[in-house]
C-alpha positions as CSV (number, residue, x, y, z in Angstrom):
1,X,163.1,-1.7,175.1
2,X,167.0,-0.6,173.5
3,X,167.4,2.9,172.7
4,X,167.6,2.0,169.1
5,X,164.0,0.3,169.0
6,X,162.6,3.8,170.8
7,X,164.2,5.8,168.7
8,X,163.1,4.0,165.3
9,X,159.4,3.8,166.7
10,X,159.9,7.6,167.6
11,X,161.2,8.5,164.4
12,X,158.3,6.4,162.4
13,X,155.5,8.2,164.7
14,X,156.9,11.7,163.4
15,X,157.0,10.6,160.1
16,X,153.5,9.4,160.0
17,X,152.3,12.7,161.8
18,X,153.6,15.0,159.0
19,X,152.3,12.7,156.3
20,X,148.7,13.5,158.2
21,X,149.0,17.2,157.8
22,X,149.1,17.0,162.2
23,X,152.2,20.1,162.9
24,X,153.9,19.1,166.0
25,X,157.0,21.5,165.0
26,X,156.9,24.8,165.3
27,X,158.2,27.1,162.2
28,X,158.4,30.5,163.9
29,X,157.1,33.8,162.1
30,X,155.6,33.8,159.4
31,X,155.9,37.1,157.3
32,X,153.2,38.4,154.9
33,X,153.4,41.0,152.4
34,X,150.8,42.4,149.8
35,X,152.8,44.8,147.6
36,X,151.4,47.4,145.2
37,X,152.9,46.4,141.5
38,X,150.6,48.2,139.3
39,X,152.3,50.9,138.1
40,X,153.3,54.6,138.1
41,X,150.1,56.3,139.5
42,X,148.6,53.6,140.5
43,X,146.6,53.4,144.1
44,X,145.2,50.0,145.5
45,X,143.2,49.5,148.9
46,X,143.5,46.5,150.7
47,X,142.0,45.5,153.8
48,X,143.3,42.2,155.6
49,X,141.6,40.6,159.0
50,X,141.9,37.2,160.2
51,X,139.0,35.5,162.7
52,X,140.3,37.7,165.3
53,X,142.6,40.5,164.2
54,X,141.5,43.0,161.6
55,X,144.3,44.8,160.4
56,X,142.6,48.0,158.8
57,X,142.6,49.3,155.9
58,X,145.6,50.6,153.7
59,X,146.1,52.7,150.6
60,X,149.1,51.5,148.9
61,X,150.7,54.0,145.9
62,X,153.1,52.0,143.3
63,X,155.8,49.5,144.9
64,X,154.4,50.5,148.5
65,X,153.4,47.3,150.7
66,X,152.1,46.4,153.8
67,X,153.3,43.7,155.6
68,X,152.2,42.1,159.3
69,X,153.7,39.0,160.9
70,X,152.8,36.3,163.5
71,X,153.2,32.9,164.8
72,X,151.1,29.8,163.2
73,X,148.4,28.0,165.8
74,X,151.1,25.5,166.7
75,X,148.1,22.7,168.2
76,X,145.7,23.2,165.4
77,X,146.2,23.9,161.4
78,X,143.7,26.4,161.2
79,X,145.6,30.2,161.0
80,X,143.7,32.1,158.1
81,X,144.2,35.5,156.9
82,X,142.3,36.5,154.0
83,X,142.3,40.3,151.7
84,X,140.1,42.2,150.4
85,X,141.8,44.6,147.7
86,X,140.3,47.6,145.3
87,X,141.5,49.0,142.3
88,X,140.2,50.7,139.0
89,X,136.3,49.4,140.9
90,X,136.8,45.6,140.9
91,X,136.8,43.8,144.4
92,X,139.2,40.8,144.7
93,X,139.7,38.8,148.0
94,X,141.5,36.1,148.3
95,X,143.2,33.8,151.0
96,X,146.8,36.2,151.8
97,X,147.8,32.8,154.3
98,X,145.6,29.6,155.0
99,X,148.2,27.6,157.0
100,X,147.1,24.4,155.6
101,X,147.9,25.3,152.0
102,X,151.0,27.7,152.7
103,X,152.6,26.3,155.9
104,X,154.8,24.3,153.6
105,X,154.0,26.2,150.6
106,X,155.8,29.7,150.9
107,X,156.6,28.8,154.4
108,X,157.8,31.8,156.2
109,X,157.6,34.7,153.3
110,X,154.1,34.6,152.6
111,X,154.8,37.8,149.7
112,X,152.0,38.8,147.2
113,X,152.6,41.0,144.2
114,X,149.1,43.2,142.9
115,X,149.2,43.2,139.8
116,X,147.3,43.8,136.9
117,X,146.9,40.1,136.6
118,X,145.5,40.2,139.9
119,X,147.2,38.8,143.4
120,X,150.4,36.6,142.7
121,X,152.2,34.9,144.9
122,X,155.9,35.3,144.8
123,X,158.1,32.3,144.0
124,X,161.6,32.8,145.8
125,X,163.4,29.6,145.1
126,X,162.2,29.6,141.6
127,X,161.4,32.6,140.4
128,X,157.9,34.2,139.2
129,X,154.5,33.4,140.7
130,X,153.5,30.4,142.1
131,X,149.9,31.2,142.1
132,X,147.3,33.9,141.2
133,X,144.1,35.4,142.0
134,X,142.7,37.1,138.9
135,X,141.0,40.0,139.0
136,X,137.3,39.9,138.0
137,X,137.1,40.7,134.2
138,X,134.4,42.9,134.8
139,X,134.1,46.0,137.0
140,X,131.3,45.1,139.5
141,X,128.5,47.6,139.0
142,X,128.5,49.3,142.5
143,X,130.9,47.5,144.2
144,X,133.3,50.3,144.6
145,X,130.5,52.3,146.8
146,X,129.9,49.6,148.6
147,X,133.3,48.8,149.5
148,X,134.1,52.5,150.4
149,X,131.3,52.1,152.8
150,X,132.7,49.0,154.4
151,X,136.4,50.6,154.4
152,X,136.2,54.5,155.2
């Protein structure tokens, strides 16, 4: 076989790999960041884990964040990190990084504004939000007791 033949049928395996979802090339750290945009005076509690690393709870004042990094499963697809987040007594929780939505979606700067609108995430190349998680439009009765219990 000619160098030029291996090369093609190398270059037409890769292609079909990434069309599968399959990552076989590693993109380094990914950085996430959940930032507190609701305004003067205004606290939020978050509480982030993945399957297995729980990375506490936080109380973030206005334009405080907290921000953790790490390195996708490079064999498997499957890195998930999701949030639960408090403010004013409604709950939210939301996916902060599912790798098979935002490995090629925000890529490396996984960053989330809290807002009043809910969780958005931040658009870099564009501007604005690409996507949101709303808040509930209701408090939930009881919720904020409960999650006090579950996040000292």
């Amino acid at each position: 076989m000619n160098l030029f033949f291996k090369i093609l049928v190398l270059f037409f395996a890769l292609h079909i790999t990434l069309l599968q979802g399959i990552v076989i090339i590693p993109v380094g750290k990914v950085h996430v960041r959940l930032t507190n945009t609701l305004g003067p005076g205004s606290s939020l509690t978050i509480h982030c884990q993945s399957r297995d690393d729980d990375l506490g709870i936080h109380v973030l004042s206005n334009n405080n964040y907290f921000e953790w990094s790490f390195r996708p499963n490079f064999f498997k697809v499957s890195t998930l990190f999701f949030c639960k987040i408090q403010w004013q007594g409604k709950v939210l929780s939301f996916d902060s990084y599912r790798e098979t939505r935002d490995l090629y979606g925000c890529h490396k700067r996984c960053f989330w504004d809290i807002n009043s609108v809910g969780a958005c995430l931040v658009n870099f190349d564009k501007g604005g939000y690409d996507r949101c998680f709303n808040w509930p439009k209701a408090k939930i009765l009881g919720s904020k007791q409960q999650f006090e219990k579950e996040m000292p």
